[in-house]
N, C-alpha and C positions, 0 to 999 in steps of 0.2 A: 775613475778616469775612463772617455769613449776613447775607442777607437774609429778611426774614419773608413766604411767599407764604402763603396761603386756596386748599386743595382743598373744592369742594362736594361730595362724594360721597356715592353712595347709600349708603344704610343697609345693606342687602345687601352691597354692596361691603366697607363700613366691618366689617361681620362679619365678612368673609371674610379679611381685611387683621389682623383683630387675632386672630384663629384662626391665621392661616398663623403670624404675627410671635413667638405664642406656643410655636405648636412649637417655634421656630427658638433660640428664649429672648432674645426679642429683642424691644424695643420697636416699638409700628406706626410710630412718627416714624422708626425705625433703617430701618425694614422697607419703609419708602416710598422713604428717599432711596436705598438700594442701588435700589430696583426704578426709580428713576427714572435712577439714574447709568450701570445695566446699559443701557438703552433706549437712553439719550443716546450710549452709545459703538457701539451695535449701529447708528443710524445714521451716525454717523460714518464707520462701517468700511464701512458698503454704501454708503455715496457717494463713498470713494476707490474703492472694490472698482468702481463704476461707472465713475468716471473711467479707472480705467487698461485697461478693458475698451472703452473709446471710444478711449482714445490708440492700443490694439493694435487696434483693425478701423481707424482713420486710419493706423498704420505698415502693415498691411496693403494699403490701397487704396495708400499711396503706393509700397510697395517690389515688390508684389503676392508677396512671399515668405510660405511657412508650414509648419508641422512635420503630415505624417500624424499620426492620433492612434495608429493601430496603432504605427508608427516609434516613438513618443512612450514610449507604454505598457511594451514590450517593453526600450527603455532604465531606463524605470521599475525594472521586474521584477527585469532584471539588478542593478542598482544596486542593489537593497533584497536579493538576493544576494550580496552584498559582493564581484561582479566590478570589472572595469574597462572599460564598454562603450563605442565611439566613440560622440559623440554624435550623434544621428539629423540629417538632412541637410535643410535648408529647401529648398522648391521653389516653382515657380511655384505659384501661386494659382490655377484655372482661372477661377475668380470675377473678380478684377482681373487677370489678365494680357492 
């Protein structure tokens, strides 16, 4: 079930919304809720994308382990190579250790 919200938007805007909407062959009501739903999941994703980047500098201070990035890269390479590279080795942190 929707519920009914009220956008106040400028007029400018409102032109540009039902220009864009119509290229697209799409209604401005279509053409908003995508643009609102794109938004809503774009932060979504940058606030786990934040959180798990907090949980690994907290496993970092607590283990004080971490991968080179060069080490990192270069198994990258390989692998997108369709070798078989060991995988690069964690070290101390000079930071936390």
């Amino acid at each position: 079930m929707t519920s009914p919200t009220t956008l106040k938007l400028p007029p400018s805007l409102k032109a540009r919304i039902v220009a864009a909407a119509q290229e697209l062959d799409k209604t401005p009501h279509a053409f908003m809720i995508e643009a609102l739903v794109v938004q809503t999941e774009q932060a979504e994703r940058r606030r786990q994308f934040v959180a798990a980047a907090i949980a690994a500098e907290q496993g970092v201070a607590e283990h004080g382990l971490v991968h080179e990035a060069g080490d990192v890269f270069a198994w990258m390479r390989e692998k997108l190579a369709g070798k078989s590279p060991r995988r690069p080795r964690a070290r101390k942190s000079g930071k936390y250790a």
